[in-house]
Structures are given as structure tokens and as C-alpha cells.
N, C-alpha and C positions, 0 to 999 in steps of 0.2 A: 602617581595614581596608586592607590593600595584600594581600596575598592570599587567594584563597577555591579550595578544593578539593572538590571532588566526587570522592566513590568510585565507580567503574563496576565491574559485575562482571565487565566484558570488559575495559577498557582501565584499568582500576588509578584513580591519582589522575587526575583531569583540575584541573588547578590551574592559575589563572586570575589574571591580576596586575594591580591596578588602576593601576599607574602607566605601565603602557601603554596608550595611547589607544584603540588594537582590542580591549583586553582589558575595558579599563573600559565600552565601548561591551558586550561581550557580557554582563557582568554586569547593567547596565540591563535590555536585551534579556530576560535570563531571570528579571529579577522583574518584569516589563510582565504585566498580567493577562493577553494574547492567548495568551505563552507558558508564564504557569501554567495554564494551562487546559489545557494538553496534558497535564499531569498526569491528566488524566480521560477521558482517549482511549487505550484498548487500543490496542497497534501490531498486536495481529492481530484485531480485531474478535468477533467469536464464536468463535473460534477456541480457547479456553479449554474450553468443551464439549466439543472433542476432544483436546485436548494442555493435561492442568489446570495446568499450568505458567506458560503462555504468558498470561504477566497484566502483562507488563511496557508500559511506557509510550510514547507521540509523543514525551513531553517526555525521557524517557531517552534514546532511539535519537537524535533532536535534538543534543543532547551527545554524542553518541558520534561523529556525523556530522562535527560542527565540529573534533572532537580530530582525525580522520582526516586532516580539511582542512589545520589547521595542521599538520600532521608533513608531510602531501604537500608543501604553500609550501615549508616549509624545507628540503625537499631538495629543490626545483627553481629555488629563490632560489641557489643554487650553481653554477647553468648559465645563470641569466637574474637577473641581481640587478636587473634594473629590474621585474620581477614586485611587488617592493615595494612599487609605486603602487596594488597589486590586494587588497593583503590586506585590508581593512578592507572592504570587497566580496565576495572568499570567506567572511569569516569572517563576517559578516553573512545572506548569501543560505544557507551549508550549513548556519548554525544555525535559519534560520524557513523554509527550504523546506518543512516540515508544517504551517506556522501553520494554513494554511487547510483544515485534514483536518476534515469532520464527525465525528458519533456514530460510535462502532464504527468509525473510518479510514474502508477505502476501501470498506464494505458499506455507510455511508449514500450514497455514488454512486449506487449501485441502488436505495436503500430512496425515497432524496428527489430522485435527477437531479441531483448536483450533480457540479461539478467541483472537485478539491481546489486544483488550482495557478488556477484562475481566482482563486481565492476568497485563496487568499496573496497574488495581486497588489493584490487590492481590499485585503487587512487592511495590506498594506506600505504600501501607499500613501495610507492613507485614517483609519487609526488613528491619532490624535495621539500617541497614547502612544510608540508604533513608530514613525513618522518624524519626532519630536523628537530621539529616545534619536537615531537613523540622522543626520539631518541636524546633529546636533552636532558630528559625529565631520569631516563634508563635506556641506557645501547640497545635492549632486543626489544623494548615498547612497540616498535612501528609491527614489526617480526608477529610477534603476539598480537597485537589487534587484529592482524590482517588475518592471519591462520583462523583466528576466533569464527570470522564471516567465513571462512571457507568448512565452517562446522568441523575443525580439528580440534582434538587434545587442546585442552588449555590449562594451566597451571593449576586451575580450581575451577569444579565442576559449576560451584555453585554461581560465579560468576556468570558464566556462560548460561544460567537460566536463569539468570538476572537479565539476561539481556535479549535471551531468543528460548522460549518455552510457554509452554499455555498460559500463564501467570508472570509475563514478565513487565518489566517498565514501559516497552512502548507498547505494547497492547495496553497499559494501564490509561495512558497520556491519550492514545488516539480515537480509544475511545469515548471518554471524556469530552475534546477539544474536538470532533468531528461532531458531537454532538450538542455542543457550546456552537460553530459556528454554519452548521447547516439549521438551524432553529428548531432542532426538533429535541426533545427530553425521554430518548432511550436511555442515551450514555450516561446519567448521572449514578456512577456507581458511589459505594461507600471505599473510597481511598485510605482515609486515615484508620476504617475498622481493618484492610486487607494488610497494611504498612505495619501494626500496631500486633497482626495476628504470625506474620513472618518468623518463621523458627528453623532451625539445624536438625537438619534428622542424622541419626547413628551413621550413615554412610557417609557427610557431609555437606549430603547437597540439599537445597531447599524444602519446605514441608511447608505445613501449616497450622496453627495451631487448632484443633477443634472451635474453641472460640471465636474463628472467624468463618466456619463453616455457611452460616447463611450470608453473608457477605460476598465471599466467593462462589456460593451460589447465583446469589447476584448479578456477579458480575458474567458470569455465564452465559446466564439468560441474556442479560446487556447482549453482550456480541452476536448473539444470534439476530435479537431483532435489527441491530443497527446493518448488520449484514441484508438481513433481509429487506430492510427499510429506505437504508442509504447505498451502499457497496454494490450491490446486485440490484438497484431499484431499474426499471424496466428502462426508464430514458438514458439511464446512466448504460445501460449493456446497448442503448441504441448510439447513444455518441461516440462508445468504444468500437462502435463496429462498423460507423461512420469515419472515423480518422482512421482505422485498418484500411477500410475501400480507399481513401485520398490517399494515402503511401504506396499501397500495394498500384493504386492507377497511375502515379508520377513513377514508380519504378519501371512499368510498362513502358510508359510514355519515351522515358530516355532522358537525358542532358540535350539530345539537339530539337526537343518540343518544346521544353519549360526549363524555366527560369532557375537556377539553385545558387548559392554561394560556395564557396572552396569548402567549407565546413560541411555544409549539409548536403554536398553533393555526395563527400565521403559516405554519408548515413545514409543518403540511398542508394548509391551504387557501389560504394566498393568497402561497404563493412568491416570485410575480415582486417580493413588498412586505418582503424578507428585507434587512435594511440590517445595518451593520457591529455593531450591538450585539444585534439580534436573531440575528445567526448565531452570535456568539461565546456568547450565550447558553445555547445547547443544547449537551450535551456526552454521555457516556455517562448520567451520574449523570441527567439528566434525563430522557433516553429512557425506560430502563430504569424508572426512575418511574414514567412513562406509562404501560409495558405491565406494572406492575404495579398500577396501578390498574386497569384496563380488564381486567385479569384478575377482579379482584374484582365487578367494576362493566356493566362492557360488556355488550352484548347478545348471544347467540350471532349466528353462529360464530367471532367476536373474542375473547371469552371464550377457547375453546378454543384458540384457536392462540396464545394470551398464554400459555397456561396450559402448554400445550406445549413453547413455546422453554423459558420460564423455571425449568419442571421438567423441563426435558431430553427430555420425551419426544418424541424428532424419530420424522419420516416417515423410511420407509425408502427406497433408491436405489439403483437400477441399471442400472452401464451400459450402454447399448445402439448404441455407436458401429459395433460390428461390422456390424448393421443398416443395409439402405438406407433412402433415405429415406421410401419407398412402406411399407416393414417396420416403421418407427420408428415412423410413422402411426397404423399398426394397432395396433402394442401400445398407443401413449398411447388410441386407441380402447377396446380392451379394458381398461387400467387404469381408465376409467372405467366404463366399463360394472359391474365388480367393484365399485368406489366407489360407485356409486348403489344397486347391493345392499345395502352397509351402510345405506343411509337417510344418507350425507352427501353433500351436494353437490361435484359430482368437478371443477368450475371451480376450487374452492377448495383440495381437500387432494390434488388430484394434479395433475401438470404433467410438461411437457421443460425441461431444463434443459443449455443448451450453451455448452460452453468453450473456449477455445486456449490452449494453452500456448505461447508464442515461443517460438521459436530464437535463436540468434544474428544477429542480423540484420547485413550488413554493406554495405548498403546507405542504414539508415540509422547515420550516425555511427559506420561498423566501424573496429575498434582495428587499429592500423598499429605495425610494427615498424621501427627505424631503428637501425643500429649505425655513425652517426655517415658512413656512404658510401651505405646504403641505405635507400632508404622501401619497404617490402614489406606489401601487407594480409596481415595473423593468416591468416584462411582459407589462404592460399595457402601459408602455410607450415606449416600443420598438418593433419592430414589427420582428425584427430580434432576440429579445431574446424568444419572443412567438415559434418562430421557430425552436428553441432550445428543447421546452420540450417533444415532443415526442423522447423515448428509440429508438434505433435501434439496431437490434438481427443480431447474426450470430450462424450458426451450423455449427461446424467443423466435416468431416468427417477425421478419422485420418487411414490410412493404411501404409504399407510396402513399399517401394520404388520400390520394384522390381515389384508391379503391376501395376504402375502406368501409364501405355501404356494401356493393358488390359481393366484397371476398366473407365477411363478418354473415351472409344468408348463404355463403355454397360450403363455410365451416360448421354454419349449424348442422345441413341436413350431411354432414360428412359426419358430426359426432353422432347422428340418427344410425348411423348408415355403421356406424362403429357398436351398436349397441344393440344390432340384431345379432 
């Protein structure tokens, strides 16, 4: 075999050649169990209950990330050919920067406390599998990728925001391909204008060319609404906060109420005892398992809220950010109060739920523009990306459907009641 292609529904063939030593290293890479395994990790977690599209994979957008990578190299191997020393590095660190995503991405964050990129540095570094294929290519490659997600020094700056910075490849791919498979047309940014506009500033590390300023504009704006649109969409922070309650109630609940396997009993009860075969083990296929047994099996009110996610029937949600904080009080007050009229317990099937949407941030790692005489931060020369950097917040009130006539008339005369 000297060559293998991959078809993407965004970026065409991705064709891959074994008789180059960074290529034949990524081919190892994507048949290593760590990285078939992202085959079975939604890249938008529950997110499919609201955009039934959106079923695409870690181990897709993975590949899409790495194509990006290589086409950036080689147009900035053009301006810096000693970059050269670096590719077997990018191409490495852009293709397993998800390794370490649990269940559902980045919803098992909340469901189980973890961290994704801690967890990529343990699997780069710690996996035989992954730092033989790595250390074959070069002795300290595993060393160096792994440091890279732990946000250390790395040999070259510019790599490191190739790969993690406002402007790098996987924000380039996810936004894109979140937006290809949840059916909606935020994410269509201009790729080939932002790839084409990539330059070296005087310190080394990444810029921009002026020329691609409305581009990256662009794509700015892109991420906010996709954020706003898809990421933080209201059912999307309800499913999140639905699979919290079903973890957080089986860990209540015990090993001698429900059901669990050797694997996933680890994940709810005894955490800190999570080693590299136990984590890699659990995947969506497994979860979902779980909470389809415990639907069948479990004890109320696990029962119901299994039964819930898995047949769609969510809690209802609204915002109530308008609301001060003294306001916001009392409604989660009053939605329970309605909740315990039904006869269910209102710790369980109602809550607050709060989010930030970032801005542009440009104090951390903000995109600079150089036309080869000048280094100018983006903000300052855009008046529309200044615009950008303030966060905007939402609180979700999350209740029971069947109040939602009730609670929706004791919220109005509450915002009445807020405006004398």
C-alpha cells in the first residue's frame, strides 16, 4: 500500500502516502485503537436531539483537522522552510488533539469532571500503542505532543497556534463540519481566503496577512453565531443538564441499586482509579448502553430521566437572564414549588442552568496582523471585531413540561414586579 484516501464531505479526498515518514506515522496513528475509538464519539454530543443531522464523528473532524494542518505547513514552509523540522509534530499533535474526548465529547466534562486535553496528554504519552507509532518517526515525538496539550513550551510557538489559539485548524474544521452536519449555514467560512492569507510575524509566530482581514472577520462572527445557534442552543444546555442529573442520580443511587459494568462502575464510583484502558474503554456505545439499561431496570427517578433523554422527552427551558439575580432566585423558587405540586421531586427535574458565550478574546493569544512593516492587533483594526469581545450570558431555567402554562404567567408578573 503506498497510498490511502479518505473522502470528507468537506474537504474532498484526504490522501495520505506511506512513503513519506509523517504520512506513514499518521496512517499507524488512525488505525491505533485510541483513535478508532473516536469513531464512537459524537463531535456534538446530544446535540443530534436537536439538529438530527449532526451525528458526525471525533474521528472525522480528527481528519479534517490534520488536512487543514498540512495545507497551513505548506504554505508557510514558503516563508520559513526550516518549519520543516516541525511537521511530524503538527501532523501528530492536530491529528490526536481529541484522543482524550470522553462519552458524548465535551458533555462528559460535566457528566463525569473530566478534562479532555489532560486526558490526551495521559493517552499520548502513556499509550504504547501511540508513542511507539510517535517515537518511531523521532525518540522524544510522544514527549513533545503530549507537553504541547498540557500548554508547555514547545519547540515552535507557531505550531502550538496552529493547533490551539483563536485562529487555529480545529476551530477552522469544526466550525465548518458542525455546520455541514447540523443543516444549518453559519459555519461556511472562506478557508482557502484565511489558509492563503497565513504569514510569519517578526517574533515567529502566526499573523495575518491584511489581505485576509475580512475573512477572518468572518470567520469570527461564524463562531459566535454557531456558538449561539448550535453549542449553547437552549435544548442542547437541556440535554447537558439532563445527563448531569442521570450521573449525578446513579452515583447517589450506589452499585447495590443499578446496574453498571467493571468499566463504568470505575466512572461512577471510583474515578480517581480511571487508568489508560479504563478510560479508553468507555465510549458513547457504552454510555448509552448504561442508560438504556437503567431505563428498563433502575429504580425511579433514574428510570424516568433515562427514559427521558432516550425518548426525547426533555424538560422545558427558559431564559431568564434578563432577571436579576434576587428575580432569578424566586422563579427557581416558584418552579419548584409548581414541581412539587406535580408529586416530583423539584432537586431533580428542575434547576438553573448558566452559560458564557466568549468573545474574542485578545488578550488571550489575540490574532495580529503584519504586512510585512507592521505588527497591528485584529481589534484595533477592526471595528467590528472590537465588537466581538464582550462574552454574552444566558441562564436557563430548566422545568417539567407540564408546568409550563402555570410557571410562563407567575414569570411575567415577576418581570412586572422587577420593573417597578
Amino acid at each position: 500500500m503506498a497510498k490511502r484516501t479518505y473522502y470528507d464531505p468537506l474537504h474532498q479526498g484526504i490522501t495520505l502516502d506511506d512513503k513519506i515518514p509523517e504520512e506513514e506515522m499518521i496512517i499507524g496513528l488512525i488505525d491505533s485503537s485510541p483513535f478508532q475509538r473516536l469513531r464512537r464519539i459524537k463531535q456534538l454530543g446530544p446535540a443530534s436531539l436537536t439538529f438530527h443531522g449532526a451525528e458526525s464523528s471525533r474521528f472525522t473532524h480528527s481528519l479534517g483537522v490534520f488536512h487543514i494542518a498540512r495545507r497551513a505547513l505548506k504554505k508557510l514552509l514558503k516563508l520559513e522552510p526550516e518549519l520543516i523540522q516541525f511537521k511530524g509534530l503538527l501532523y501528530a499533535s492536530s491529528l490526536l488533539h481529541d484522543i482524550g474526548h470522553g462519552p458524548l465529547s465535551h458533555t462528559s466534562e460535566g457528566m463525569f469532571g473530566l478534562n479532555h486535553e489532560e486526558w490526551s496528554f495521559k493517552v499520548i504519552k502513556e499509550h504504547p500503542e501511540i508513542t511507539n507509532i510517535l517515537n518511531k518517526l523521532k525518540s522524544s515525538l510522544s514527549l513533545e505532543v503530549s507537553n504541547l496539550f498540557r500548554r508547555e513550551d514547545t519547540n515552535h510557538k507557531l505550531i502550538k497556534t496552529l493547533v490551539s489559539s483563536q485562529l487555529d485548524c480545529d476551530r477552522l474544521d469544526y466550525l465548518m463540519r458542525d455546520s455541514h452536519s447540523s443543516g444549518t449555514h453559519y459555519g461556511q467560512i472562506d478557508l482557502e481566503r484565511i489558509l492563503s492569507a497565513l504569514t510569519i510575524a517578526p517574533d515567529g509566530d502566526l499573523a495575518i496577512n491584511p489581505k485576509g482581514l475580512l475573512a477572518v472577520e468572518h470567520y469570527l462572527v461564524v463562531r459566535n453565531l454557531m456558538y449561539r445557534s448550535i453549542y449553547n442552543h437552549r435544548l442542547n444546555e437541556v440535554c447537558n443538564w439532563l445527563l448531569e442529573k442521570i450521573i449525578e442520580l446513579a452515583r447517589q443511587l450506589g452499585p447495590k441499586a443499578i446496574w453498571a459494568d467493571s468499566y463504568f462502575s470505575t466512572w461512577l464510583w471510583n474515578p480517581k482509579k480511571i487508568n489508560i484502558e479504563t478510560f479508553l474503554a468507555n465510549d458513547d456505545v457504552r454510555t448509552i448502553y448504561h442508560l438504556s439499561r437503567w431505563k428498563d431496570e433502575a429504580p425511579q427517578p433514574l428510570r424516568g430521566l433515562c427514559e427521558c433523554f432516550l425518548n426525547r422527552k426533555l424538560p422545558k427551558a427558559i431564559n431568564i437572564e434578563d432577571l436579576k439575580v434576587e428575580f432569578q432566585l424566586e422563579a427557581l423558587s416558584i418552579t419548584k414549588r409548581l414541581t412539587e405540586e406535580l408529586g416530583k421531586d423539584s432537586n431533580i427535574y428542575c434547576g438553573l442552568r448558566h452559560n458564557k458565550i466568549y468573545g474574542y478574546e485578545p488578550y488571550k493569544k489575540g490574532l495580529r496582523l503584519w504586512d510585512g512593516e507592521n505588527l497591528k492587533a485584529l481589534e484595533k483594526e477592526s471595528l467590528l471585531i472590537e465588537r466581538l469581545i464582550s462574552p454574552s450570558k444566558n441562564t436557563w431555567l430548566i422545568y417539567p413540561k407540564e408546568i409550563n402554562s402555570s410557571l410562563k404567567k407567575k414569570l411575567s408578573k415577576l418581570r412586572q414586579t422587577q420593573k417597578i
